[in-house]
N, C-alpha and C positions, 0 to 999 in steps of 0.2 A: 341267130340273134344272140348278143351277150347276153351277158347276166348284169344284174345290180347287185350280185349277193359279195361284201364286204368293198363293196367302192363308198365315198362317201361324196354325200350331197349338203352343199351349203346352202340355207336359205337366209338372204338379206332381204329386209322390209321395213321400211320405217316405225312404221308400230306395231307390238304383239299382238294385240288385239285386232286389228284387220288379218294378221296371219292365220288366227287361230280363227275367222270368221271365213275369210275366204281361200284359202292355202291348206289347212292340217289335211285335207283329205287324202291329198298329193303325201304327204310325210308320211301319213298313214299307209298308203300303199307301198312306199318306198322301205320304208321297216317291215313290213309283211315280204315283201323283197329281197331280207336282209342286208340294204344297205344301212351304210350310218348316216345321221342324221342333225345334222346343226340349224341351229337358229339365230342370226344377228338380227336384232332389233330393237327397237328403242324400249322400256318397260319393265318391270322388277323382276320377270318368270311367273307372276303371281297366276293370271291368266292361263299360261298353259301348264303350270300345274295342276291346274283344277280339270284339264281335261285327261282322257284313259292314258293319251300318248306322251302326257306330260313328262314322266322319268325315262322314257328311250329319249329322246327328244335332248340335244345338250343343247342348253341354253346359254348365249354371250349377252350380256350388255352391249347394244351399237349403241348410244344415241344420235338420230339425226337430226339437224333441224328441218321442221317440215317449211317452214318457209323464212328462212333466213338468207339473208343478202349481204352479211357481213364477210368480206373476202376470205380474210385469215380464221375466222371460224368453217367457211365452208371450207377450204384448204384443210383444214383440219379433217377434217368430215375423211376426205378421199386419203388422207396421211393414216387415219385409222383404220380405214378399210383395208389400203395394203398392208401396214402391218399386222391383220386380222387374214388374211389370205396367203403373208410369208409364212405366218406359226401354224396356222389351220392344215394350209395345200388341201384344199379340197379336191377331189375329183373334177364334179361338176361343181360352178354359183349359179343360183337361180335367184336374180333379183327382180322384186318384182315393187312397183311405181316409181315414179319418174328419179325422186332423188338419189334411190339406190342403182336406180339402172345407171344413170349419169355418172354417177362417183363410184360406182362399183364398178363399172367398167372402164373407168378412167383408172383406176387403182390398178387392176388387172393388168395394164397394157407392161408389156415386157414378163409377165412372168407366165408358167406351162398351165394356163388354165380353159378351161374349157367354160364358155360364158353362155347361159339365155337370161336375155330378158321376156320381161312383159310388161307390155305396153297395155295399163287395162284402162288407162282414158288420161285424155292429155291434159287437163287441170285448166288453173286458173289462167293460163297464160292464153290458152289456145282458147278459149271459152267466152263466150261473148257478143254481142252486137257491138260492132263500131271498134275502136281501141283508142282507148283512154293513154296520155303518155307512159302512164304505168305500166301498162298491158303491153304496149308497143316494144317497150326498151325490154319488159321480161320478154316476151316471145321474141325478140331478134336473138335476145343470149342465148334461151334452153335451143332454138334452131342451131347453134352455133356448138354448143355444149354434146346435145346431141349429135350433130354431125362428128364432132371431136372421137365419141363414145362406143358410137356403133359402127364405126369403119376399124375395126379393131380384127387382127385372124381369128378364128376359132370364138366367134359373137356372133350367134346366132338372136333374133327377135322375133317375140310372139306376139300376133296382135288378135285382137277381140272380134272387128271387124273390117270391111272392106275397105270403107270409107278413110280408117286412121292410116290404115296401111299403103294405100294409092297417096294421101297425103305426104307422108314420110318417103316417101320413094321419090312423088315428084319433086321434091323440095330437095331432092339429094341427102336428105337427110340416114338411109339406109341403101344397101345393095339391094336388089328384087332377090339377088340369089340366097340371103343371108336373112328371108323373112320365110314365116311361119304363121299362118290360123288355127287358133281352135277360140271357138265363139263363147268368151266366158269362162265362169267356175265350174257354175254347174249347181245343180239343185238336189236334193235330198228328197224324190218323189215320194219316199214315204212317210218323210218328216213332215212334207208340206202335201197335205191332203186334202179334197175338197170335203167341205164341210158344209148344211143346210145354212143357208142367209138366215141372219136375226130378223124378229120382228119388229118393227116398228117402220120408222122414216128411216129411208134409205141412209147409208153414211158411206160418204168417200174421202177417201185417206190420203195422205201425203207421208208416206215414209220416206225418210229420209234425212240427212243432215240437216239443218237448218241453213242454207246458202241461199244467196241471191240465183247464181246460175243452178240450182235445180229448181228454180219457177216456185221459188216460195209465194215471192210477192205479186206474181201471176194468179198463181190458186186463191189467195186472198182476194185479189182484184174481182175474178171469177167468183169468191162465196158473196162477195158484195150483189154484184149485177143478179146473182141467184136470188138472194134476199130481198130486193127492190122489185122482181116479180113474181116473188112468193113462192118458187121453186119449192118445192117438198123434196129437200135435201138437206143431210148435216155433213159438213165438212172440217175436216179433224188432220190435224198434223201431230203427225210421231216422228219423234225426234229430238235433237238437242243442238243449239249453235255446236261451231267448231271453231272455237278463236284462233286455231294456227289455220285458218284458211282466209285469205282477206275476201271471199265472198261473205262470210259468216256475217249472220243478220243476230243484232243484239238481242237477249233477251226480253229484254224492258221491252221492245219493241213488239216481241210475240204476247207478251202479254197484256200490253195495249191491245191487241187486235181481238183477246179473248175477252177482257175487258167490254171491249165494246162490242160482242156477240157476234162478230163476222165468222170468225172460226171455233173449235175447240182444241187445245191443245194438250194431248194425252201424254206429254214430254217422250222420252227416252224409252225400247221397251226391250228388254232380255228375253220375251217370248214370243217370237214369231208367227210365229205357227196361230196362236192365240187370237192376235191381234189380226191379221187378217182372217178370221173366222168371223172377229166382230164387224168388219166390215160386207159392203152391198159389193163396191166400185173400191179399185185401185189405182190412182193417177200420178203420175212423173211426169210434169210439164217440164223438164230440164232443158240447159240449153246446147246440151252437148255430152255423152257417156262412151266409156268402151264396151259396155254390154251392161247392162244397169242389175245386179242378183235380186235388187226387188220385184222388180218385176216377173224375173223366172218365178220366184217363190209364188208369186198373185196365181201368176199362170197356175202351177201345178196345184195350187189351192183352190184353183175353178172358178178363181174371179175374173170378171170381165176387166178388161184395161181402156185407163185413156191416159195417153203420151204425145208427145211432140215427135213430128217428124223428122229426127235430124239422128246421125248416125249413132249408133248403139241401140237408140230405144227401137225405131223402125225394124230390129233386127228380131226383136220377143213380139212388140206391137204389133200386129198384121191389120191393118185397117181394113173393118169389116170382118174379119175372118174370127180374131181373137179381143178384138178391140178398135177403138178409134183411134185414129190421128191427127193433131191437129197445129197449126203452124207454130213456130212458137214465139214467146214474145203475143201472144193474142189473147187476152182475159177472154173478150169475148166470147170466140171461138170454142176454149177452153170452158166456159161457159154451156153454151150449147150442147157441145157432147157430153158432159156428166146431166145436164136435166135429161140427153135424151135415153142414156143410160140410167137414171134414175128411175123416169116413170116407165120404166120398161120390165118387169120381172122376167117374161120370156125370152127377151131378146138377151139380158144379162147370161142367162141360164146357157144356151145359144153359145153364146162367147166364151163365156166359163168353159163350159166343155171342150171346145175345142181350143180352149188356151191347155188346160189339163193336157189332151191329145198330144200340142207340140210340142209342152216339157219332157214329157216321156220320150216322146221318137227323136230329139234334137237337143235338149239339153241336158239330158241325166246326170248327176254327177258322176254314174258309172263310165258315161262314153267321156267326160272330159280327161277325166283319170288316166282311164286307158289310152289317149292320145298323149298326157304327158308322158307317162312309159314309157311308148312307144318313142318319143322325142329323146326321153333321157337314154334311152338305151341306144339309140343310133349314133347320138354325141359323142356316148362315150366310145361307140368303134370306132369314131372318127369319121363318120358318113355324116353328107348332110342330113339334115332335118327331113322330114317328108313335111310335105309344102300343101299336103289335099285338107282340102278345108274339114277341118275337126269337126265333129258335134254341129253341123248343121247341112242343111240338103236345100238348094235353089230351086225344087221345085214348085209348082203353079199348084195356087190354092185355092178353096170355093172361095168368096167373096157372099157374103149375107146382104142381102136386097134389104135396104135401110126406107122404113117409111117416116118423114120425118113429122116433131110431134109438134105438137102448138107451142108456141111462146117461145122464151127462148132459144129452144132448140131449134130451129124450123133449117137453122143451114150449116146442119155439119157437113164438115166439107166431105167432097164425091170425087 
């Protein structure tokens, strides 16, 4: 097996701060490694200076547009990147969501570099009930863009889960031989630790960005129908809109909603660990993820879950085992499974632990780690990727015998 000691690895990412939220750990081992170490991404360095690895760590201004449609500006975007990988020559680029992978590997082509993407969920295009003309005309381009992107030599793609990877293959959009799994970032077991439920009325959370497609205006719909029969539940979103996302839900608008006492809204939080501590129940009614990190964290936190069945979340969510599932696009539904995990402390407790159980045996940040390694180091000999699914194991799970309660809850789905 090579070495990583003086090769150097470049990381491109649209913004620092998702780097530094989901990424440094990868850096961090690669510097322990003694490779070198770059960073393109949109942001001042301010953010990862503040963290240990902030001065090994060389920092580029990339700015991308995270959703911009202007031609000669996105042309710009892929004119930057290559001339940021003539003067760089990195070893390996590791970029990771959809814009840097597209235009970074569109930049790439023709020159001796060794490329992974990550694919860790397919946005706005691919997301959704129905397609609105917007939707439609984005997602025929990014199929196109991508298809352009990852039929490239020596571009290798990493995907989250089954579901994005079987899509992107049948669409032609990738080779089978030129993909890779590893499930996720990965989680910080000892950062995120179970901790005893506060007392009072139960409270279920919505972390998350402020988007239409993570089931904002679902959970709302759902604290309504809770409210109208008295459910002994408080439901609370943490988070903040995201104006470069066209799902992002106005402010004004959340705070109508606190206004008029449907929800609470605790905005934005820098402490993780914290916040679900204060919480009973952890809910992502999204409508679509590549492995959602919220949820790992709930999990290793010892909170029970309730999510939508649809790919990414289903992959942390184990319906019954660790948590519900429930369709998505259903207030209802959504409804039902937080009162029946509300009025339940043992059953929560139940879930809890054994969500705790699969962070640890399945998605530790130690095993994600050590699969990128393992990935970055065979790249660089020039072997493919090893293809065996990272950081998760398909085997059969108990299932918890669900007695359902009165009222709303009476039909979580079986």
């Amino acid at each position: 097996m090579s070495t990583l000691a003086g090769r150097s690895l470049l990381f491109v990412v649209n913004t620092e701060w998702f780097f530094v939220s989901h990424r440094l750990p990868l850096a961090r081992a690669a510097l322990e490694a003694n490779a070198r170490v770059t960073l393109a991404a949109g942001g001042d360095g301010e953010a990862l200076r503040a963290t240990a690895e902030g001065r090994a760590i060389r920092f580029v201004p990339t700015p991308l547009s995270r959703s911009g449609v202007n031609p000669l500006r996105e042309l710009g975007g892929v004119l930057t990147l290559r001339r940021l990988y003539q003067r760089e020559r990195p070893d390996l680029v590791h970029h990771v969501t959809s814009k840097p992978v597209i235009y970074g590997s569109l930049a790439a082509r023709g020159l001796p570099l060794t490329v992974l993407n990550a694919v860790s969920g397919l946005g706005y295009a691919f997301t959704g009930r129905g397609s609105s003309p917007r939707r439609a005309v984005l997602r025929a381009t990014m199929q196109r863009l991508y298809r352009a992107a990852l039929h490239r030599p020596r571009t290798y793609t990493v995907f989250q889960n089954q579901d994005d990877l079987e899509l992107f293959i049948g669409l032609g959009l990738v080779d089978a031989a030129s993909t890779l799994m590893i499930r996720g970032s990965g989680v910080d077991c000892r950062r995120f630790a179970p901790r005893p439920e506060p007392p009072g009325v139960p409270v279920v959370v919505l972390p998350s960005r402020l988007l239409r497609d993570k089931g904002v205006e679902e959970f709302v719909a759902a604290a309504r129908l809770l409210r109208r029969e008295r459910a002994p539940a408080r439901l609370v979103l943490v988070g903040k809109p995201d104006p470069g996302n066209p799902s992002s839900i106005a402010p004004e608008r959340v705070a109508a909603w606190q206004r008029e006492g449907v929800i609470e809204w605790w905005g934005h939080s820098d402490d993780m660990p914290e916040t679900l501590a204060r919480a009973h129940v952890v809910a992502l009614p999204s409508h679509r993820e590549g492995l959602p990190k919220i949820l790992l964290e709930a999990a290793a936190s010892g909170r029970a879950l309730v999510a939508t069945d649809v790919p990414g979340c289903r992959e942390v969510c184990l319906h019954r085992h660790n948590g519900l599932l429930v369709p998505p696009h259903d207030p209802a539904a959504l409804g039902r499974a937080i009162a029946t995990l509300a009025g339940d402390a043992a059953l929560r407790a139940q879930l809890g632990a054994r969500g705790r159980a699969l962070a640890l045996a399945e998605f530790s940040i130690e095993r994600v780690v050590a699969a990128h390694m393992e990935v970055y180091r065979a790249l660089l000999d020039g072997r493919p990727g090893p293809r065996a699914r990272a950081g998760g194991s398909s085997a059969p799970r108990e299932e918890l015998p669900l007695v359902p309660a009165h009222g709303p809850a009476q039909a979580v789905r079986e």
